[in-house]
C-alpha positions in Angstrom: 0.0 0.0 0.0 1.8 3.6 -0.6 0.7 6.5 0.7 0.4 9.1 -2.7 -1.0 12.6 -1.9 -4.2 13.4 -4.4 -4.3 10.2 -6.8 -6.2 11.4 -9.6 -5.4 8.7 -12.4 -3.5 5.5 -13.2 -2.9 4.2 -16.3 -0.9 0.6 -16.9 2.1 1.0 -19.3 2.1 -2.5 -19.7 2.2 -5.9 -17.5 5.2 -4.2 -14.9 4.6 -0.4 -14.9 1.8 1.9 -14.0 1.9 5.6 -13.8 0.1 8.0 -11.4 -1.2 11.3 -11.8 -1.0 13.0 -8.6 -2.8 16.5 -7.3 0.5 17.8 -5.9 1.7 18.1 -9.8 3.7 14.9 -9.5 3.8 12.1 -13.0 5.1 9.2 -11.2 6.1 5.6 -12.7 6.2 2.4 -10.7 7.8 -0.6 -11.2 6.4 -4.3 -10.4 8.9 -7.0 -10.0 8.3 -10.7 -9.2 11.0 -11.3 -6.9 8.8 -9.8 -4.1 5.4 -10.4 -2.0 2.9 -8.3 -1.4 0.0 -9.7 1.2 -3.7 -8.1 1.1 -5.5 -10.0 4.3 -9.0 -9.5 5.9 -10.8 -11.3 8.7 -12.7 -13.0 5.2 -10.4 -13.5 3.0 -6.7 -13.6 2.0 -4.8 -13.1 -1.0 -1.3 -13.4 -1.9 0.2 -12.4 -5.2 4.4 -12.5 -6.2 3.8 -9.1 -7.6 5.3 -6.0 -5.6 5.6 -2.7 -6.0 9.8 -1.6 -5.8 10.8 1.9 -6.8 9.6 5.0 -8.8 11.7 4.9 -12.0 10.4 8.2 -12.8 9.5 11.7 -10.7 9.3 14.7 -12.8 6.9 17.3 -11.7 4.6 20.1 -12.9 3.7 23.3 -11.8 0.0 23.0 -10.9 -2.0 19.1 -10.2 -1.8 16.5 -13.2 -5.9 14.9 -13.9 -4.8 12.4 -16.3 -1.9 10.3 -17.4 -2.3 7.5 -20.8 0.1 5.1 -21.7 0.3 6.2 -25.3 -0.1 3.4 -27.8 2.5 4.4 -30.7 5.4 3.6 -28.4 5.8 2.0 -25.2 8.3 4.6 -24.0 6.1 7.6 -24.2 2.8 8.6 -21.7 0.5 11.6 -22.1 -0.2 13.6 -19.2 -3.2 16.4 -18.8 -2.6 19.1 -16.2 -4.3 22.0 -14.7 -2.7 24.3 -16.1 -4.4 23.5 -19.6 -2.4 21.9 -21.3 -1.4 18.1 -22.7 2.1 16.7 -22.9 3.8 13.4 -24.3 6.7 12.7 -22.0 9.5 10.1 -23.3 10.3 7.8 -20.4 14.2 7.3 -21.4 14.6 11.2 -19.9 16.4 12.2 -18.2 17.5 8.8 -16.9 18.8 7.4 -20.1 20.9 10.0 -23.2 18.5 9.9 -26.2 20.4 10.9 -28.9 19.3 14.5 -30.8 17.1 14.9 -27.0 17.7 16.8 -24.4 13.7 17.5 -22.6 11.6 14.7 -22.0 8.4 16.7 -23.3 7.8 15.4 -26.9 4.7 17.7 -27.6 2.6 20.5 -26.0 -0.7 21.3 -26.8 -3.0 23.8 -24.7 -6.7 23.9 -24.4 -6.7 27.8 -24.0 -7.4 27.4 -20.6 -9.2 24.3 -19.4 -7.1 21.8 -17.2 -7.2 18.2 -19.2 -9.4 16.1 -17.0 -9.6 13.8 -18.8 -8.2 11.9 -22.1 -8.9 9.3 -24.6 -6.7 7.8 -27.5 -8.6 7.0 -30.7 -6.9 4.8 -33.2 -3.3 5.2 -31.8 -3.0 8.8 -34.0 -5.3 10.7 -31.8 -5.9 12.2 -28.6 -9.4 12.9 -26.9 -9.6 15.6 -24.5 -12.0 16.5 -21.6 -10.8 19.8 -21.0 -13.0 21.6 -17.9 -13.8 25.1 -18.5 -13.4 25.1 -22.5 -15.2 21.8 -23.7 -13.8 19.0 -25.7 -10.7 19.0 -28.0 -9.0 16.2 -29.9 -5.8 16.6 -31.1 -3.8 14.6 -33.9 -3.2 12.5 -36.0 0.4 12.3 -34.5 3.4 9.7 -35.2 6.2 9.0 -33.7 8.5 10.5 -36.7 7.0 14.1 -35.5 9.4 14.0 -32.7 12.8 15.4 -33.0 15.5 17.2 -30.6 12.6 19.8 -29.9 9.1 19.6 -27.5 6.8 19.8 -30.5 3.4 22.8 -29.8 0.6 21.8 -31.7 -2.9 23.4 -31.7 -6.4 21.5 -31.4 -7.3 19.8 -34.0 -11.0 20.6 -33.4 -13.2 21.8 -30.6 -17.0 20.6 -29.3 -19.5 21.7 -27.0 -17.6 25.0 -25.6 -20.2 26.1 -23.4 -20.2 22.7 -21.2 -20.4 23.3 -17.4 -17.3 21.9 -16.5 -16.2 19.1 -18.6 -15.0 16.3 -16.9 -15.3 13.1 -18.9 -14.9 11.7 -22.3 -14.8 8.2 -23.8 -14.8 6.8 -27.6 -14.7 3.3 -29.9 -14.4 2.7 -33.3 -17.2 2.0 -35.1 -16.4 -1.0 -37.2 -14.2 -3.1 -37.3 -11.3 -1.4 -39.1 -12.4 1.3 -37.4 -12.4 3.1 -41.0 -14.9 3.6 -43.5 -14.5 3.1 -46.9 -13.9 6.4 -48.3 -11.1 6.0 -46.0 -12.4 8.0 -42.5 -11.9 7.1 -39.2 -15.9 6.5 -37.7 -16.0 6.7 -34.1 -18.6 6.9 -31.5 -17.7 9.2 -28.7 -19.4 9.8 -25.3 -18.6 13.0 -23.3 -19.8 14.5 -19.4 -20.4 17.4 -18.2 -20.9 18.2 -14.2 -23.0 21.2 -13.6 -25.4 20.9 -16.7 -26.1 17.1 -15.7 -25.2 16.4 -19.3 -24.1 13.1 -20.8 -23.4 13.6 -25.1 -22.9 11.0 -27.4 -22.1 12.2 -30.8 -20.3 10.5 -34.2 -16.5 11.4 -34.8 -15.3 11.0 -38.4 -11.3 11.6 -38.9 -9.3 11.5 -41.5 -8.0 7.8 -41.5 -4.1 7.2 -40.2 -2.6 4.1 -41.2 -0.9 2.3 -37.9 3.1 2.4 -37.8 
């Protein structure tokens, strides 16, 4: 059990790393490792697993709280973080621990919201990103690819922008429609569900994208 101040989000990375998103502005990244033992016991039940938390590998830290943290899906060394302070960023989980060459900031790409703090976020397709973003509606962002990212933290705009005027925007979810999850004039169809708080507002509306083909 750890003791983490403000958990908003976890995400796995994959079967031995998940990452945190923590109110204090920490992006945290554990490691599991078999070698230990971890215990979970009640006057019911009891339950033993080999699997065990060890050490952050990872601790870099914003300025305000971070709402939501993604495992991205084009590579297994990057994660997406949303933030209060508005804006989205792809970290590259070799920095600052490992020398990438032509890198020297672990921030691949920026992308602000104008002033919403990302609450929440969604990955369509591998190429896009889905964002819940409080005070200024919903945003996606994309396509992206991994070749966009050089020796520079990459600013992008919003791709597109929906529902502006919802009272506080706080959660958004999507699926491809078929099973290609294109069409065949070659668009991406999705399906995407998104929540408002104040209004009492739950919005389902269909997404079509220009289609990406998967690296």
């Amino acid at each position: 059990m750890l003791n983490c101040a403000g958990l908003l989000d976890l995400s796995w990375l994959d079967n031995y790393a998940v990452i945190g998103a923590q109110a204090n502005g920490e992006a945290i990244v554990w490691h599991f490792h078999e070698s230990y033992r971890t215990e979970i016991s009640s006057s019911k039940y009891h339950v033993s697993d080999t699997l065990l938390l060890s050490t952050q590998v990872m601790h870099n830290k914003h300025d305000v709280g971070v709402c939501s943290v993604v495992a991205q899906p084009m590579a297994e060394n990057v994660l997406s973080t949303g933030c209060y302070d508005g804006f989205l960023r792809l970290w590259d989980l070799r920095m600052p621990s490992e020398r990438v060459p032509g890198r020297s900031d672990p921030v691949l790409l920026l992308c602000s919201t104008g002033g919403g703090g990302v609450w929440r976020q969604k990955w369509l397709a591998d190429r896009y990103v889905l964002m819940a973003a409080m005070h200024t509606g919903f945003m996606i962002i994309g396509p992206l690819c991994s070749t966009q990212f050089g020796g520079n933290t990459v600013q992008i705009e919003p791709l597109a922008c929906y529902r502006p005027s919802a009272k506080l925007a706080y959660g958004i979810d999507c699926f491809e429609q078929n099973s290609a999850g294109v069409t065949t004039d070659q668009q991406l169809r999705a399906v995407v569900a998104t929540c408002s708080f104040y209004d009492n507002t739950v919005d389902f509306s269909q997404l079509l994208l220009p289609a990406v083909l998967r690296e």
